[in-house]
C-alpha positions, 0 to 999 in steps of 0.5 A: 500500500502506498500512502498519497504522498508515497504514490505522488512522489513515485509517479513524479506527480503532486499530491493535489493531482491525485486528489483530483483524480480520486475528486473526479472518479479517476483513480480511486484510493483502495482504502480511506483512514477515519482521518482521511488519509487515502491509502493506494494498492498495486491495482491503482498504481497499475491504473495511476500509470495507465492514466499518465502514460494516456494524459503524456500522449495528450488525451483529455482526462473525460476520454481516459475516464471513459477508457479507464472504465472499460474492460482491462482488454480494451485499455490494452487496445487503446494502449496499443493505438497509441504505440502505434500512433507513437510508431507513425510519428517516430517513422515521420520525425526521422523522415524529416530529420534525415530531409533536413540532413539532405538539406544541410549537405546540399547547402553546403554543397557537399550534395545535391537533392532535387526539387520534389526531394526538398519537399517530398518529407514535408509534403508527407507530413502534411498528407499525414496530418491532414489524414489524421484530422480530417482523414475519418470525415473525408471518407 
């Protein structure tokens, strides 16, 4: 068991925000002391890092409620379309930074690239962008 200020200090999280979780149904304490005290299990500090690694990847704290209620087998789900929305974004950062590469080498004229390779990582990358945020609504 962990005290809050034990969980808080182990997740490198404040006391406040877990009081806000517990506050908003999120993550529940496993026990309360007479005093108050919340009292944290293993199975909140496996939902706790859920929940961090979801909010570090930028979904609202509603959406993680809502996964957070759902059956262990589809957090895993929405775990792993994270990974690999993670994937995609790795595989277009290194696209860019080896455009970027390209580009340093032929402004320094030690190569050359064309003019549909000074664009082609760029272009890509708003093909992608665009696809994830109107993607769904086009089709």
């Amino acid at each position: 068991m962990y005290s809050i200020q034990d969980l808080a200090k182990l997740a490198g999280i404040s006391s406040r925000t877990l009081r806000y979780y517990d506050q908003i149904g999120l993550l529940v304490p496993a026990r309360r002391t007479e005093s108050g005290t919340r009292w944290y299990a293993k199975s909140q500090v496996d939902e706790l890092q859920r929940i961090l690694f979801f909010k570090t990847l930028g979904v609202s704290l509603a959406t993680i409620r809502e996964i957070m209620a759902q059956p262990l087998a589809t957090q895993i789900a929405a775990l792993e379309s994270q990974r690999g929305r993670i994937a995609e974004k790795q595989r277009r950062l290194q696209d860019l930074d080896l455009a970027i590469s390209s580009s340093i080498k032929m402004l320094r004229g030690v190569g050359k690239m064309s003019d549909s390779e000074k664009f082609s990582s760029l272009k890509a990358q708003r093909l992608a962008e665009n696809e994830s945020q109107f993607g769904q609504e086009i089709r």
